[in-house]
C-alpha positions, 0 to 999 in steps of 0.5 A: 140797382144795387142796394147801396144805390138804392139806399142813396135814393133816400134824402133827409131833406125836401131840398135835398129830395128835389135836387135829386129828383131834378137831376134824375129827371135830367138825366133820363132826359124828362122834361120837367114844369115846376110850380112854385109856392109864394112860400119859403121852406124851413131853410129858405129854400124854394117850394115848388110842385115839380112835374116830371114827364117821362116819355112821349108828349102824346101818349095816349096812356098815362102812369102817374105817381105822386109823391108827399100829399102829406110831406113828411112822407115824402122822404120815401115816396120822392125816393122811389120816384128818384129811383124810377126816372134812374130807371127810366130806359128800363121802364121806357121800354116796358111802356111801349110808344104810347105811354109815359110816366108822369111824376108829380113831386111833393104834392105838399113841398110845405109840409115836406120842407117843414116836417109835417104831415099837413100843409101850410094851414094845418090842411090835411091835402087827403081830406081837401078834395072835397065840393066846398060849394055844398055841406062839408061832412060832419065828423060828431065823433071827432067833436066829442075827441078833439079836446082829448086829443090836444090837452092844454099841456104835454106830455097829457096827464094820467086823467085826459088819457084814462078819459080818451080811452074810455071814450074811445073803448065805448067804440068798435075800434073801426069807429074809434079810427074813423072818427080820428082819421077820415077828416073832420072840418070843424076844428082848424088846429085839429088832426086831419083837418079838411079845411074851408077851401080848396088849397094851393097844393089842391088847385095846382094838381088840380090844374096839372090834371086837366092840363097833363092828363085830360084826354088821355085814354087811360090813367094809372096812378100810384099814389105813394104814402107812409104810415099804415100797416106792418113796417115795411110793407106796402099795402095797394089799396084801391083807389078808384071808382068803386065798380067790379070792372074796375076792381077786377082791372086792379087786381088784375094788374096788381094782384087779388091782394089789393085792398078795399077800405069800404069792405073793411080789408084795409088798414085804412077807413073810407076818407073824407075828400081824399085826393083821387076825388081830382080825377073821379069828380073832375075828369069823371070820363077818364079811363082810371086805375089806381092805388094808393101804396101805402107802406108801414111803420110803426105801430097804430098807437104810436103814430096817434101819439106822434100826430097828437104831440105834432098837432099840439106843438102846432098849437103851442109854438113857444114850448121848449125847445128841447120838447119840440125837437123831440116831437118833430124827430118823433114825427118824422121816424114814424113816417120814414124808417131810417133802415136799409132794410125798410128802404130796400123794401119799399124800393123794390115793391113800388119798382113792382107796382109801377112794373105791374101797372106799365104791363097793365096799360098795355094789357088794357090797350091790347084788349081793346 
């Protein structure tokens, strides 16, 4: 694929995104199920869950890829799932006769169609695989933070962000992270917010999972995010049980530079119910190999700053239009760099992993 196809992969739109998805899909002769939402998208599009089956029906092993669990990032991680079922031949034959790949589109079509990282309920989906028959986590950081984050005005005043950082400078800045980002359920209108329930778009994937993929012998997934890390490259964090079988599988696919976020090698910080929990707790038999690939692009500072403005405008609908376009165009170039040289680069490392891990399947099988 040249770089102006590659380019072209991209889509400014959720519509526009699943419109190529679907015709990639049709093109590569995939079959396809489409779940849809009882909602409307931002321009009265339909909202749906796309699944995309690319390959034998019983395959025993099973690459799946997912795309917008948070929306806005979708613009990225639909693309590389657009140009993956456009390579499909190339791809078909480096899998062999016993796997498929399985593409799971906008896991949150909501989000991706209103341009926000959340869903519907404001639920971050990386926080909501959660038992919710138990305790939800306690997140007291996020307590003490919440209301210096969402000041009642915005831009914030010179005296809520000279408070905010003093409250977090008291912190190691791996806790100052952790108390914003993994997940807190005490705050409906707050940033990464866990919910009280599980959401349509996680009992849907929930579904697909025992339908799709329950009894297979083998899963890989790779999770597609943005937002984490240097621009433009794209971190494999591990995103499995944690055993040193499974971790020596991943690097043994995937390179020794696969990251950890519970030994402090990721960008990221251990997460309260993020996604994978669908397949470790709900399919805890299940043969799993998996990362999220999680790409940068802007600086940590900024993304809060975006998050924050996202989140208050949330809360503030009737602020000026002006301002709210500024947030919302905001929000969205923090998740999706808009260059050819960012999309050409997270083009070609998914194109790899997703390589890396058809050959690890059948590496896997061949060992026994």
């Amino acid at each position: 694929m040249n770089d102006d196809a590659v380019i072209g992969l991209f889509s400014d739109s959720y519509a526009q995104a699943r419109q190529q998805v679907l015709q990639a899909a049709a093109e590569a002769g995939a079959g396809v199920q489409s779940h849809e939402m009882p909602l409307r998208g931002r321009d009265g599009e339909t909202l749906a869950m796309d699944l995309v089956w690319d390959g034998p029906a019983d395959a025993c092993r099973l690459l799946m890829t997912t795309s917008a669990v948070h929306g806005v990032e979708g613009h990225a991680s639909a693309a590389v799932q657009c140009g993956l079922l456009r390579c499909s031949a190339e791809l078909r034959r480096l899998a062999g006769p016993r796997t498929a790949l399985l593409h799971v589109h906008a896991v949150n079509p909501h989000g991706f169609s209103h341009g926000r990282r959340v869903n519907e309920d404001n639920v971050d989906l990386n926080r909501n695989f959660v038992d919710f028959a138990r305790p939800l986590p306690a997140n007291p950081d996020y307590d003490q933070i919440h209301h210096l984050l969402l000041p009642d005005t915005w831009p914030p005043g010179a005296n809520n962000e000279a408070a905010l950082h003093a409250l977090t400078a008291a912190w190691e800045p791996r806790r100052a992270q952790r108390a914003v980002t993994q997940g807190q359920f005490s705050h409906a209108d707050g940033l990464f917010y866990g919910g009280r329930g599980p959401t349509w778009s996680h009992l849907r994937f929930r579904e697909l999972l025992h339908r799709q993929v329950a009894g297979r012998q083998h899963l890989a997934w790779i999770d597609l995010h943005t937002g984490l890390g240097p621009a433009g490259v794209g971190e494999r964090i591990f995103a499995c049980r944690n055993t040193a079988q499974t971790l020596a599988r991943a690097r043994r696919w995937w390179g020794h530079g696969v990251t950890q976020v519970e030994t402090g090698t990721s960008s990221s910080v251990p997460l309260a119910g993020p996604i994978q929990h669908a397949v470790l707790d709900g399919l805890p038999q299940l043969r799993y190999t998996g990362i999220c690939l999680e790409y940068g692009t802007v600086p940590q500072e900024r993304m809060h700053a975006v998050l924050r403005a996202d989140h208050w405008l949330h809360r503030h609908p009737d602020a000026p239009a002006a301002l709210a376009a500024v947030i919302r165009r905001d929000l969205r170039d923090a998740f999706y760099v808009d260059t050819p040289a960012w999309k050409l680069a997270v083009w070609s490392q998914a194109l790899e992993a997703t390589q890396q891990a058809l050959r690890g399947l059948c590496d896997d099988e061949e060992e026994g």
